[in-house]
N, C-alpha and C positions, 0 to 999 in steps of 0.2 A: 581146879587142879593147878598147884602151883607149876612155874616152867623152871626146867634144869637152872642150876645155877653154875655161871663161872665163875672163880675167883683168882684175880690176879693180886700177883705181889711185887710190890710200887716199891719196896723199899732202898733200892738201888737209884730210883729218881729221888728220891725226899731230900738228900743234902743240898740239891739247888736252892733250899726253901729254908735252909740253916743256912748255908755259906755261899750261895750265890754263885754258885758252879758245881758243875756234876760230872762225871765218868764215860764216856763215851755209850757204856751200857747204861746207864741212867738216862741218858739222851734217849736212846731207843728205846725205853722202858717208857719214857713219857712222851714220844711222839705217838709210837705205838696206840697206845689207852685211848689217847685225846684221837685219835683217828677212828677208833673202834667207836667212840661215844658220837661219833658225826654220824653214824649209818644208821641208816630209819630200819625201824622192824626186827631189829634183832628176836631171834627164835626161843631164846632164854636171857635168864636175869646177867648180869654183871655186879658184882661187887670187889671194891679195892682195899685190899688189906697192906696195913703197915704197923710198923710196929718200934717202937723210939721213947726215950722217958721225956721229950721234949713238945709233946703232942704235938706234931706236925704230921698230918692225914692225908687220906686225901681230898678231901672236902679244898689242898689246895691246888688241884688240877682243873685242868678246865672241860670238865664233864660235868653229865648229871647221873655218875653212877651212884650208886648207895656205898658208903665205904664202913669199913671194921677197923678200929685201930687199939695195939694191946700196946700199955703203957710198962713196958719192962724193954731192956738193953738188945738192940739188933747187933749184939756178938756172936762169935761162933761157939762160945760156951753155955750162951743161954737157947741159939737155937736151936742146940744138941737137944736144951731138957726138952725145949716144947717139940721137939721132933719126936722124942720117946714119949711123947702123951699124947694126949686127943683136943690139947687145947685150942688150935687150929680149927680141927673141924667143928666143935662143938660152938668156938664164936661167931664161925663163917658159916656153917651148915652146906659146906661146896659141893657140887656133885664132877665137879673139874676143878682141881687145882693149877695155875700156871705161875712157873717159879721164870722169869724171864731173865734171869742173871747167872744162867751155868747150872748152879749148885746152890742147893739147901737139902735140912734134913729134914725130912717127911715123911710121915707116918703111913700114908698111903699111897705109894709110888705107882699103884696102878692105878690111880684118878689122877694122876700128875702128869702134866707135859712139861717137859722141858725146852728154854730157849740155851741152846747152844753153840755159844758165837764163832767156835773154832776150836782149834785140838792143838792152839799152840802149845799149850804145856808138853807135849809130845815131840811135837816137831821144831818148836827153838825154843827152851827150859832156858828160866832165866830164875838165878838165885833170888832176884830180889824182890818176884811176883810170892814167892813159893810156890814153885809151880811142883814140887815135890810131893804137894799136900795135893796138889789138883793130880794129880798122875796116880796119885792113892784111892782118892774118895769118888773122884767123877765117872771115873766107866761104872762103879756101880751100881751108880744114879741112874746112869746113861739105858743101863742095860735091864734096868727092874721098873724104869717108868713106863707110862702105857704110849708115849711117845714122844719125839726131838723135836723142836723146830730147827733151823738153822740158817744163817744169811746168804748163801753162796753155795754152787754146787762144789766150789772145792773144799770149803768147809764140812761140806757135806762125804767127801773120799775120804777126808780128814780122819773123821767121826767113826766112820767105819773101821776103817783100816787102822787105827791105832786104841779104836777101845771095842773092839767085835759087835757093833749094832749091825742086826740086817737093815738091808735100805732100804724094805716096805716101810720100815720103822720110825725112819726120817724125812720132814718135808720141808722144802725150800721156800723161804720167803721173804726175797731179798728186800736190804732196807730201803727207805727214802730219805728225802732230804725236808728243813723245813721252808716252803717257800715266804715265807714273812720274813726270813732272816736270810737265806741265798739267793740271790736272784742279780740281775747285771742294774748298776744304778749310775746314775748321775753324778759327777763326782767331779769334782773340781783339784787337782792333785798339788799338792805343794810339798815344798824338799823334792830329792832325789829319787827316782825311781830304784825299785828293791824288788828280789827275789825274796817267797817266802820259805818259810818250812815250818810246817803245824803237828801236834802230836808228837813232841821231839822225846828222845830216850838214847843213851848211850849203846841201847842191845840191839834189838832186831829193828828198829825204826831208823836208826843209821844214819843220825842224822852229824855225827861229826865225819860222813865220806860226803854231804854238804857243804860243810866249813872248809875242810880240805882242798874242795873242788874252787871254793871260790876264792879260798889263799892262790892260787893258780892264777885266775884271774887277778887278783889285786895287781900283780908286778905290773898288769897294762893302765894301771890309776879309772878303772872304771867309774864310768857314773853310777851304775846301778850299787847300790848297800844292798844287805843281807838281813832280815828279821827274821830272829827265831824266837818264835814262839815256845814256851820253855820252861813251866812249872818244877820246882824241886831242881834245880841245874845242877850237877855234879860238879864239885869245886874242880876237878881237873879240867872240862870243859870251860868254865867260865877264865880260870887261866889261862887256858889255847886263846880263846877266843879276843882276853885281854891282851896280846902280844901287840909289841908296838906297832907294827906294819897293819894290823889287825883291828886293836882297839877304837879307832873311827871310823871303820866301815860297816861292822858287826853290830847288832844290837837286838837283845835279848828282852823280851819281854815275858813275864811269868803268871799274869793274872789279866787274862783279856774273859770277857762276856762274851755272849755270844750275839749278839747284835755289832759287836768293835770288830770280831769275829769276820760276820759280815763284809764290815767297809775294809778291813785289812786283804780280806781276798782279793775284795774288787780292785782297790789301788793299786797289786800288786802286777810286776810285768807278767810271774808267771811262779808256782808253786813245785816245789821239789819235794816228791817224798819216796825215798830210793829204799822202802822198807825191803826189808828181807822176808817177812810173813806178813799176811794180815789174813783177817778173817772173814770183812769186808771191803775197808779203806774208804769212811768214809769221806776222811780229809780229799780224797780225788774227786769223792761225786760232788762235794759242796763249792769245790772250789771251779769245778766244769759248770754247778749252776750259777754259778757268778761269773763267769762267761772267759773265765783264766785259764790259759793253757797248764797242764799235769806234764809235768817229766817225773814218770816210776817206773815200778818195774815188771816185766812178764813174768810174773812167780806166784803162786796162790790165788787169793781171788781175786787181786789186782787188774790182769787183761780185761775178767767179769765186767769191774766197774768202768773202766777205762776206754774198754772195745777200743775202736777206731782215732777216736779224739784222743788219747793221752798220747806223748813221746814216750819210747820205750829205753832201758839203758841196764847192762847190770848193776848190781848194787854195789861190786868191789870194783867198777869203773871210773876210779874219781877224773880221769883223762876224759872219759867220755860224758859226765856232768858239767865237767869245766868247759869241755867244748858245746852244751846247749847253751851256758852261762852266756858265753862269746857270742854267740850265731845273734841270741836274743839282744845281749849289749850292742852288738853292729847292726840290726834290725835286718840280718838277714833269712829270718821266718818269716812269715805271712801271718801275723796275729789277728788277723779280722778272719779268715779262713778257719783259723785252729780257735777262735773264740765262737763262730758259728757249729761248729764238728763238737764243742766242746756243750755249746747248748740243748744241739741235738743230742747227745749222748745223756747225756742228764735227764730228758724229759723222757726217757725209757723209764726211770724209777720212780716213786710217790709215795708216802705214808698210806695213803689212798688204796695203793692196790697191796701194801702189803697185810692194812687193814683185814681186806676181804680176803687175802690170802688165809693168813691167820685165823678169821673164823671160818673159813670154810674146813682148816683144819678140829675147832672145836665143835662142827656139827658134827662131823664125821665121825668124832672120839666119843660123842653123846648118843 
């Protein structure tokens, strides 16, 4: 008697394997997987479906699941057709589908779970996502599949409260971090100590009330510089940030790995991320297992990740950024205290338990 089968769909992590960098939900797509393949005894099969004209499968994660891979275009106009068809299940044979990236279309939304990483599209619409098309298509989804995952319990109010899921419907299971790549290392520092900021974006990441705050600080000729981490930079941004008082303290980087990733945390005095939403944030948990004090903010599921160890600040507070900027420049925090608070807080999450979390939600759907 063969065993249920689940199938997940990897194609949100597969551009690491093109380009050498992935999406924060690609991250969790493929921590995720490769956590699930560590657990002895699974009670049904696994198979990982992708779909690319570049044949790039999953044959390259590091499991020993069985994978499916269809050689036609991962658009939104080809997923449309094979949504209106059976070509999915008929290559997969799934008796669980798991879409881990929001949204897809699918032919059988009641053998589908969904991962749902948050309800910003609702709660801060940003033109440049199209979150207009997310505000149209996803409660549908939301509300006809046989059920949500989601990272955070307030992702989880989110979820409800702006697209009508009841909450038997939805279950919690917050992310991890990877410890091969965050962890507190040995480091020998050279040049000047710096403030970071990761996941940078001019909208709800809010990362020029950072530049702002440490324009503030410049007039005292700090030691500490500024590195922003900073894919795609908005030419008015990189302007700001070129201003001559500015231009040699500031420094922009757009294409870091995740291993440089890593050493950039750890080097750092201490990481600033003053978002206005997130869904889970994990630039705060990676940067607490690398043993760096968080200054963000109590809003969404931020406190979640944060608890105790993060500094707390609002996000239109640039006064009150500038002054952790300071406290940290004159060494009057306790950073062995707030890098211990910051350890402990971190070793509450793991790929590990959200693994087990996760199938415990697909026995129960099976």
């Amino acid at each position: 008697m063969r065993k249920n089968r689940v199938v997940i769909d990897i194609n949100s992590a597969m551009p690491l394997y093109s380009r050498g960098w992935v999406s924060g939900i690609g991250r969790t797509t493929k921590e995720l997987v490769e956590a699930i393949s560590q657990m002895e005894a699974l009670p049904f099969d696994v198979m990982l479906y992708s779909q690319n004209t570049k044949g790039i499968d999953g044959k390259r994660m590091n499991t020993h699941f069985k994978s499916r891979h269809i050689c036609l275009p991962h658009k939104p106009w080809m997923n449309r057709m094979i949504g209106m068809t059976h070509l999915r299940e008929w290559s997969t044979g799934y008796d669980l589908l798991h879409i881990p990236h929001n949204f897809e279309w699918v032919r059988c939304p009641d053998r589908t779970v969904v991962t749902l990483h948050d309800a910003m599209f609702f709660a801060q619409p940003d033109e440049v996502f199209d979150h207009a098309y997310a505000q149209k298509r996803y409660p549908k989804l939301a509300q006809q599949c046989r059920a949500i995952i989601t990272c955070s319990e307030s992702s989880k109010r989110d979820i409800m409260k702006y697209m009508a899921v009841p909450e038997d419907k939805i279950f919690v299971c917050p992310w991890g971090y990877s410890k091969e790549l965050f962890y507190p290392r040995e480091h020998k520092k050279t040049g000047n100590p710096y403030f970071l900021s990761v996941s940078c974006s001019m909208g709800r990441k809010n990362t020029m009330a950072v530049v702002k705050a440490y324009e503030k600080l410049v007039k005292q000729q700090p030691m500490h510089e500024l590195v922003l981490i900073w894919p795609n930079t908005p030419k008015e941004a990189l302007e700001y940030c070129n201003k001559d008082h500015l231009r040699n303290h500031i420094y922009i980087t757009t294409d870091v790995d995740d291993e440089r990733l890593g050493v950039l945390y750890n080097e750092a005095t201490a990481t600033f991320f003053p978002s206005r939403y997130e869904g889970f944030g994990l630039p705060v948990l990676e940067s607490m297992a690398c043993g760096t004090p968080v200054v963000t903010c109590r809003n969404s599921s931020l406190p979640e990740v944060g608890g105790d160890a993060a500094l707390y600040v609002d996000p239109d507070d640039i006064d009150g950024i500038s002054r952790f900027m300071e406290q940290f420049e004159q060494g009057d925090l306790d950073r062995d205290l707030l890098k211990q608070k910051s350890l402990e807080q971190a070793s509450k999450f793991s790929w590990q338990q959200c693994a087990a979390q996760t199938v415990e939600v697909y026995k129960q759907l099976l």
